[in-house]
C-alpha positions in Angstrom: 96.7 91.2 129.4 95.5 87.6 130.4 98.0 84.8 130.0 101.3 83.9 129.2 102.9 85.5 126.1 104.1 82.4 124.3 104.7 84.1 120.3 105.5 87.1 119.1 104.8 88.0 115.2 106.3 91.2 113.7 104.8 92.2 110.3 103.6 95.1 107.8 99.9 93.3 106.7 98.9 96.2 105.1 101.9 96.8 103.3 101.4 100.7 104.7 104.9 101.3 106.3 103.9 100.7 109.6 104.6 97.4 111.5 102.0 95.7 113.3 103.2 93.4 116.5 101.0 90.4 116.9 101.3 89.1 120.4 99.8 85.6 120.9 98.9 85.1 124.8 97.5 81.6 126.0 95.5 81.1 129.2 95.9 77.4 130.9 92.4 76.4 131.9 89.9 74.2 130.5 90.3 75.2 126.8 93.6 76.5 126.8 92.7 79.4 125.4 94.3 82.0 123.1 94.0 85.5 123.0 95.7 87.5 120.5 97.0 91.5 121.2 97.9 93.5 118.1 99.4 96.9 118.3 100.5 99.0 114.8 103.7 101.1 115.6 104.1 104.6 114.3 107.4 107.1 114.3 106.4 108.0 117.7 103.1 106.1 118.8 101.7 102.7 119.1 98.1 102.2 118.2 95.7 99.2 119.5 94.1 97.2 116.6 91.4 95.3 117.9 91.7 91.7 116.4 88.4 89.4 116.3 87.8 87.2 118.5 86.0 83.6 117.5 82.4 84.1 116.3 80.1 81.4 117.2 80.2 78.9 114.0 83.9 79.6 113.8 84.2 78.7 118.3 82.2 75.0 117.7 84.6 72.6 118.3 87.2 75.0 119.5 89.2 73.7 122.4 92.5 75.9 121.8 95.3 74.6 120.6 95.9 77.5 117.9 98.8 77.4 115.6 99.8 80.6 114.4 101.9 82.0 111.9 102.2 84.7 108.7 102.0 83.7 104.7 101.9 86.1 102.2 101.3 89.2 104.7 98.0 86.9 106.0 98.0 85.9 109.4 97.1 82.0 110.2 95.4 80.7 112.1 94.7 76.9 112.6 93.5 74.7 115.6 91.9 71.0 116.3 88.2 70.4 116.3 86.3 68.7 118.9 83.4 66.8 119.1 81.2 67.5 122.6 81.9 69.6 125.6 84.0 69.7 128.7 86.5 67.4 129.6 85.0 64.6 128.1 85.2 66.2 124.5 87.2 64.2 121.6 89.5 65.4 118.3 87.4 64.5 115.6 90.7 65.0 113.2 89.5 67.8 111.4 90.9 71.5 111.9 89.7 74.6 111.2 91.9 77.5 108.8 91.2 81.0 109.5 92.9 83.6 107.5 93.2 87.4 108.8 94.1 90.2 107.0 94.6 94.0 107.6 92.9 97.0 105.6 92.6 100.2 106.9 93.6 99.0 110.4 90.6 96.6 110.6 91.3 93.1 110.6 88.9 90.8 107.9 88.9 87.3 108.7 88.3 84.3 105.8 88.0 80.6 107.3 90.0 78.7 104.9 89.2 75.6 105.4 86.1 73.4 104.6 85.6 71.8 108.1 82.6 73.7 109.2 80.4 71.6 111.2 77.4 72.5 109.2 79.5 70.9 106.0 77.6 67.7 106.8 74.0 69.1 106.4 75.2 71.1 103.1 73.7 68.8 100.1 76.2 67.4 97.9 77.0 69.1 94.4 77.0 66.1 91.9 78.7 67.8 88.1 77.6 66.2 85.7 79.8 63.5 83.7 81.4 64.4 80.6 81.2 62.0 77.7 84.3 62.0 75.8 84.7 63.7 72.7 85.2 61.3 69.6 87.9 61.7 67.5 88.3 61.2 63.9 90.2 58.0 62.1 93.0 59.4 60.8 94.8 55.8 60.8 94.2 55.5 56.6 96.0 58.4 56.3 98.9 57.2 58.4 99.3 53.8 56.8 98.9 55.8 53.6 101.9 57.8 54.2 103.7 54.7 55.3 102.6 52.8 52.4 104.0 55.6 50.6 107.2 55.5 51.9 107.8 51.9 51.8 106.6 52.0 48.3 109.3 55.2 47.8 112.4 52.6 49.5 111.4 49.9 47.2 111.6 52.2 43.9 114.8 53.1 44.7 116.0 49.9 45.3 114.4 49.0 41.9 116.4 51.8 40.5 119.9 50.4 41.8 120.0 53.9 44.3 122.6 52.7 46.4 123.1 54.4 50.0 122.2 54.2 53.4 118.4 53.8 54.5 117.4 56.0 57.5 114.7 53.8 59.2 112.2 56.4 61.3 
């Protein structure tokens, strides 16, 4: 194992029975990087899952820093973006969302988030506008019916009715 085990996640991602142990290890050198070990217990054996490491699009940028954690049986995983290399190299404020999940003791992995470096040479998808729909007048009918009833109050009053008027 290289590095220092700093996090420990306990889970059932997929939902088989069988806990998996997610072990998160982080090296202290340039990058600070993470490695993570995962292991899926059995009554009386432990088996080795191999969990995927970084592929190239998801490593641009990557300068460690993960945060880790489990939603919804889906292991997280979350970490800063850099701009440049060594030392030198700068947050840009962007991070990238990676999302594993577990089937048939293979790991899948789904990047979340829409901070892919390559996001800047994607073209823009413009919808088109949509031009409001017009509604019919229905105002003559509505001063109709209060026509009506004023012209309803003012027979009854003609009348002599005598009682309370409920005003709406």
């Amino acid at each position: 194992m290289n590095g220092t085990i700093v996090d420990v996640y306990n889970s059932d991602m997929d939902i088989d029975g069988h806990p998996e142990i997610l072990l998160q290890a982080k090296r202290k050198d340039t990058i600070n990087y993470t490695t993570v070990y995962a292991f899926e217990f059995y009554e009386t054996k432990v088996q080795k899952l191999d969990f995927p490491k970084l592929t190239s699009s998801q490593r641009k940028g990557y300068r460690g820093n993960d945060n880790f954690y489990i939603s919804e049986g889906k292991f997280i995983r979350e970490f800063p973006i850099y701009e440049g290399s060594g030392p030198s190299a700068k947050p840009t404020g962007a991070k990238r969302k990676l999302e594993y999940s577990l089937s048939g003791n293979s790991f899948n992995v789904k990047q979340l988030s829409k901070d892919s470096t390559s996001v800047k040479d994607k073209p823009k998808v413009v919808e088109p506008v949509k031009k409001p729909v017009e509604e019919k007048h229905t105002t003559v009918k509505k001063t109709e019916k209060k026509k009506s009833h004023k012209a309803e109050v003012h027979k009854k009053k003609k009348k002599g009715t005598t009682g309370r008027l409920r005003s709406s």
